[in-house]
N, C-alpha and C positions, 0 to 999 in steps of 0.2 A: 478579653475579646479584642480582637485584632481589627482595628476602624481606617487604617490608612494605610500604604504601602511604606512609609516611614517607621513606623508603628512595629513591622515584623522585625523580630529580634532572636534568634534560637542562637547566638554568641555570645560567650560573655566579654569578646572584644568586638564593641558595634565597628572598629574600625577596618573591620574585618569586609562589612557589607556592603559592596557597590553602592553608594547613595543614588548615582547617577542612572544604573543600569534598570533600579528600583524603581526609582522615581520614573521614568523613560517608561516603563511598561504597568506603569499603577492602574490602569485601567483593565488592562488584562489580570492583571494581579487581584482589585476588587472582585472583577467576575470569578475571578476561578476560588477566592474566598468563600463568596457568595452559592458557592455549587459544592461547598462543602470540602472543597481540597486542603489537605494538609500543608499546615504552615511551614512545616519542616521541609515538605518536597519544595515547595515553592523559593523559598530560599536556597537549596541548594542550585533548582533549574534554575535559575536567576544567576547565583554567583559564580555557576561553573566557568571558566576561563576560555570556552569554545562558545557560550552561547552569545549571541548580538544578531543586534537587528541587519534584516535585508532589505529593502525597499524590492530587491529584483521579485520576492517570494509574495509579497502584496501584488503585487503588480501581474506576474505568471498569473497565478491561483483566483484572480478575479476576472480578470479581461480573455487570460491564454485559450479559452473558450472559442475568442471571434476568430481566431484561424483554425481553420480545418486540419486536423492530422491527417498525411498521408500512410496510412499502411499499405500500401501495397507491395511493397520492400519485402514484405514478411514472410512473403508464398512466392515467391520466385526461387531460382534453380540453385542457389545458395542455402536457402534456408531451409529448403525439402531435403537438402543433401545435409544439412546439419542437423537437424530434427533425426532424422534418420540415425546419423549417426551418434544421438547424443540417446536412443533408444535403443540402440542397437548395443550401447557400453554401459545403459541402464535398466536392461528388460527387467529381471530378475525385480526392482522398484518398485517398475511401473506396475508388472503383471502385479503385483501383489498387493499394491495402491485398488487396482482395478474391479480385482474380485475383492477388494473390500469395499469398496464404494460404488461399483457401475459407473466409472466415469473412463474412457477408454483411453489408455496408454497415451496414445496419437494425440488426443487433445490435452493434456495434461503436459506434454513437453511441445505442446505449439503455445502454449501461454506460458509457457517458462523460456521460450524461444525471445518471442513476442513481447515480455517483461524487459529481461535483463540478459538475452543472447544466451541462455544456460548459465547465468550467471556471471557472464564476461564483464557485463554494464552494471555494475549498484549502485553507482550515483556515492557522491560523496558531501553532502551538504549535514551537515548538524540537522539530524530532526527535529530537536527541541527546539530548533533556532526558525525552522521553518513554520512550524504552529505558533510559534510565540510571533512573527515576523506576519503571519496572516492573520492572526485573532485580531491586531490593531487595524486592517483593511476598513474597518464601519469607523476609524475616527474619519474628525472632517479632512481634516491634513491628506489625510493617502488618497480618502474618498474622494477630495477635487483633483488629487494627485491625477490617477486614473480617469478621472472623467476630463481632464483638458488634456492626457494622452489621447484619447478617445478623440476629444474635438479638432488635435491638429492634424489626425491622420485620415478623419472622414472626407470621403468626398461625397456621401446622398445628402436626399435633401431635409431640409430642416428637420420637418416633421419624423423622418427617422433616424436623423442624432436624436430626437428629444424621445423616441421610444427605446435606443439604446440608453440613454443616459436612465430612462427608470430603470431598465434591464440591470444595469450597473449598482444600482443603489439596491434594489433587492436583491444582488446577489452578493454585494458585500456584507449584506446581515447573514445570508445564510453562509458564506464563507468563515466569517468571523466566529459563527456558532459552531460551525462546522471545525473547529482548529480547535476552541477549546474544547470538544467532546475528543478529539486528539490528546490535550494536553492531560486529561482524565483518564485514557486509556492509558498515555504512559505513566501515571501515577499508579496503577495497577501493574504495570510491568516494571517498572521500579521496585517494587516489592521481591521481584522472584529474587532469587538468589544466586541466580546464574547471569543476569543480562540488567547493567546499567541503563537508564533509557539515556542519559548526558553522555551516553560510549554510541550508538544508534548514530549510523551515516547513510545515506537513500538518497532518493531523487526529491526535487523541487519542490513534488508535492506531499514529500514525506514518508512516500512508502520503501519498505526497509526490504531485506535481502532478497534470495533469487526467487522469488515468488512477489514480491513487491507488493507486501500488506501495509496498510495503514494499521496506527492500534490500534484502533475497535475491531482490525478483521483482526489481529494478530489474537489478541483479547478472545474472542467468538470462535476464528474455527481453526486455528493453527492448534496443530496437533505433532505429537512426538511420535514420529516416525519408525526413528530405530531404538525404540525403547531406555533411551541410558537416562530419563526422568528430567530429560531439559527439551526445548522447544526451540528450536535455533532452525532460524529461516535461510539462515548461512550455510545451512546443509544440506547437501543433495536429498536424502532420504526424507527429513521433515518436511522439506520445500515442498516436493512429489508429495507424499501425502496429505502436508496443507492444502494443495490447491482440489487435490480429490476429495477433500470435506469440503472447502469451499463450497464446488461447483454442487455434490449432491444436496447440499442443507440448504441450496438457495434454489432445488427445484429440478435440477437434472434429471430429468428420466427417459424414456423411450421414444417421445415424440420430438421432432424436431420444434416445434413453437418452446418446449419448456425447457430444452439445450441450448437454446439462444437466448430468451428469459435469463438462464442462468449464466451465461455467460453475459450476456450484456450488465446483471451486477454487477460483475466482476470490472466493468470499466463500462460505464456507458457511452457507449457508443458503440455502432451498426457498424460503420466501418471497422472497429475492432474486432467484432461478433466475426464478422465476413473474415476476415484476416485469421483468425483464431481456428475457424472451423473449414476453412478453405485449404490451411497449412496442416490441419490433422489429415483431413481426406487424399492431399495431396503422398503424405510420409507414412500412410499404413505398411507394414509390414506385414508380408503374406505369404513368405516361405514357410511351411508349415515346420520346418526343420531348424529352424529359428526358436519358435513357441519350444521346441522339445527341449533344445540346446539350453536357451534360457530361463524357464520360468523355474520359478520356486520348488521345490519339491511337495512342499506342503498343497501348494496350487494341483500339482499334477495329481496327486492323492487324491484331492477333492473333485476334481473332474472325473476320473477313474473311477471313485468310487471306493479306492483303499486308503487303507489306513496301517502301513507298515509298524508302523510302532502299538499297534495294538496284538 
């Protein structure tokens, strides 16, 4: 039974084992012991030569909250014109994402827009490094870390520093909880056979390629796309039909309250929602000679009604 962060050993050369990198994250290490995680993954995440702490990713992922994101960047005449054209060189995808899911074209490459530019942006930060770097957010060390950022940049008054400052404390529990239920999903993607989670580069908050999942969504609803038995969020095809199982399994249907619903999982927040669904309705496409041009053939069969290969 494995009782301290010293204590893991799966070398038979211990000199092998960061003492220091070990010892530095034993408190995440107990936790993630204690939730059942494998001694072996844990020592690898630990000794791989990419992973170290960040103060910037405790600091982001607690506080990055008290500023407001601006999307409105996202639906301007730039990004109708890229959406456009990033559907316009993916119909055949999208359509086919579409009538399998009910989630419309349009919105599925405004939140691919909206993510990572179609891909452009994937962030390049060590995931493992990012959950392991916010699981420690609830010590005390980060925890007054963050709270005298907070106090040298307040200007209200007392009484709401001292409501932000609880804000701050309950939210570094849930963040810290929140990273290792991360560091578990990649203990599951570890597993596959196709994708390292210590190989996994993203943004700040950890989420991974052109659809920009966390691992519990990667985990839940990322799906293989174009059939070749791997799941790669790095791929145009996967990405599109990731994001249309997303959006259906968390509620998308016909009414707009439950397409906003499911979009605001997708990233809470309203401003997001608005950006997301403002930049589909914006980039519809309505040449009906388009829809011929591109869609699947299988697609057109089943609207038609035929079935050529029968």
């Amino acid at each position: 039974m494995v009782t301290s962060s010293s204590d893991i050993s799966l070398s038979s050369d211990d000199s092998e084992i960061p003492k220091n990198k070990i010892d530095f994250f034993k408190p995440v290490i107990d936790r993630l012991i204690s939730l059942n995680a494998d001694t072996s993954y844990i020592y690898d995440l630990i000794n791989d030569n990419d992973t170290e702490f960040d103060e910037r990713f405790v600091r982001i992922n607690v506080t990055g909250y008290l500023k407001a994101t601006d999307y409105s960047g996202h639906y301007n005449a730039k990004s109708v014109n890229k959406t456009k054209e990033f559907i316009r060189n993916n119909y055949g995808i999208l359509a086919l994402a579409e009538s399998k899911f009910g989630v419309p074209k349009e919105v599925i490459a405004s939140v691919l827009w909206v993510e990572t530019r179609h891909g452009s942006y994937l962030g390049n930060n060590h995931v493992a490094s990012v959950y392991l770097s916010t699981a420690m957010c609830n010590e005390p060390v980060y925890l007054n870390m963050n709270i005298q950022n907070l106090k040298d940049k307040f200007n209200g008054s007392e009484n709401e520093l001292n409501n932000l400052i609880e804000k701050i404390k309950q939210r570094s529990i849930k963040k810290s909880n929140w990273a290792l239920e991360q560091l578990l999903a990649l203990e599951k993607i570890d597993k596959l056979p196709y994708l390292s989670s210590n190989e996994i580069r993203g943004s700040w908050a950890g989420a991974f390629g052109i659809s920009q999942f966390i691992p519990t969504s990667y985990v839940t609803w990322a799906v293989d796309g174009n059939g070749d038995g791997k799941i790669d969020l790095f791929n145009v095809t996967d990405a599109v039909f990731s994001v249309a199982n997303y959006l259906k399994s968390n509620g998308w249907d016909l009414n707009d309250e439950s397409r906003r619903a499911a979009v605001f999982h997708y990233n809470n927040s309203n401003a997001y929602v608005d950006a997301v669904l403002k930049l589909a309705e914006f980039s519809q496409i309505t040449n009906d000679s388009l829809d011929n041009q591109y869609l699947p053939l299988n697609v057109i069969q089943a609207q038609s009604g035929s079935d050529e290969s029968k």
